[in-house]
Legacy VTK file of the C-alpha trace (Angstrom):
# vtk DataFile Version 3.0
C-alpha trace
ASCII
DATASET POLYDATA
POINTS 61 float
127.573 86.497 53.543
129.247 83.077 54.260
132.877 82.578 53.927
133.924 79.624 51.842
136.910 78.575 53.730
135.510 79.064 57.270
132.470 77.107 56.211
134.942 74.522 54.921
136.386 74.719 58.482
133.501 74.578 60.669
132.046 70.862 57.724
135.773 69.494 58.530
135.973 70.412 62.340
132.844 68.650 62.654
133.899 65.400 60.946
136.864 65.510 62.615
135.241 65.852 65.869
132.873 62.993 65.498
135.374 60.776 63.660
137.863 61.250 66.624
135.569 60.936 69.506
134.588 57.261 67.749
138.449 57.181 67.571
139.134 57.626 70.998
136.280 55.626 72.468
137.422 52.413 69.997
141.246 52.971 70.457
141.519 53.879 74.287
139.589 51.138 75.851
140.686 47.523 75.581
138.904 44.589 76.650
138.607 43.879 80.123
138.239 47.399 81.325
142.048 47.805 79.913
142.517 51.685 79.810
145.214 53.188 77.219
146.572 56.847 78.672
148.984 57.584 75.786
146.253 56.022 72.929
143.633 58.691 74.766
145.669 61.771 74.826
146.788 61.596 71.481
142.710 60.677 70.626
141.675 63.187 73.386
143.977 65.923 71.759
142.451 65.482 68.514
138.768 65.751 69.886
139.894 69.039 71.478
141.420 70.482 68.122
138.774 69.165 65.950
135.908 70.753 68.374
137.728 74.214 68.352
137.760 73.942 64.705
134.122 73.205 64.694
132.786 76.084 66.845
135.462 78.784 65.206
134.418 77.906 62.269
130.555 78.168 63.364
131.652 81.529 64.382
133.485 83.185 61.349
131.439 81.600 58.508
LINES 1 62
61 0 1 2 3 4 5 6 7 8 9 10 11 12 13 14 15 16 17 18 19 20 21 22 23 24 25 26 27 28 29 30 31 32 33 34 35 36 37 38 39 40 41 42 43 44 45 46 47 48 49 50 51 52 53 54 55 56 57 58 59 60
């Protein structure tokens, strides 16, 4: 039987994940091969969370 709320975790882990990986990639890199290290931890961090959401909530639903 699925759980409701961990299914609702693993849908917004996963939207998350994507959304913040397109985040990162957009807000990290400049123009001219400019590189942002505080913009890409915070966007990196987020990736990270969102993806654990993702697979623990591929695992308890």
């Amino acid at each position: 039987m699925i759980n409701q709320g961990w299914a609702l975790a693993c849908e917004l882990g996963f939207l998350g994940w994507v959304g913040c990986t397109i985040g990162f990639i957009f807000r990290a890199f400049g123009d001219k091969d400019a590189f942002y290290g505080r913009r890409a931890l915070f966007w990196g961090s987020l990736v990270v969370i969102f993806y654990a959401l993702w697979v623990l909530g591929m695992v308890r639903a």
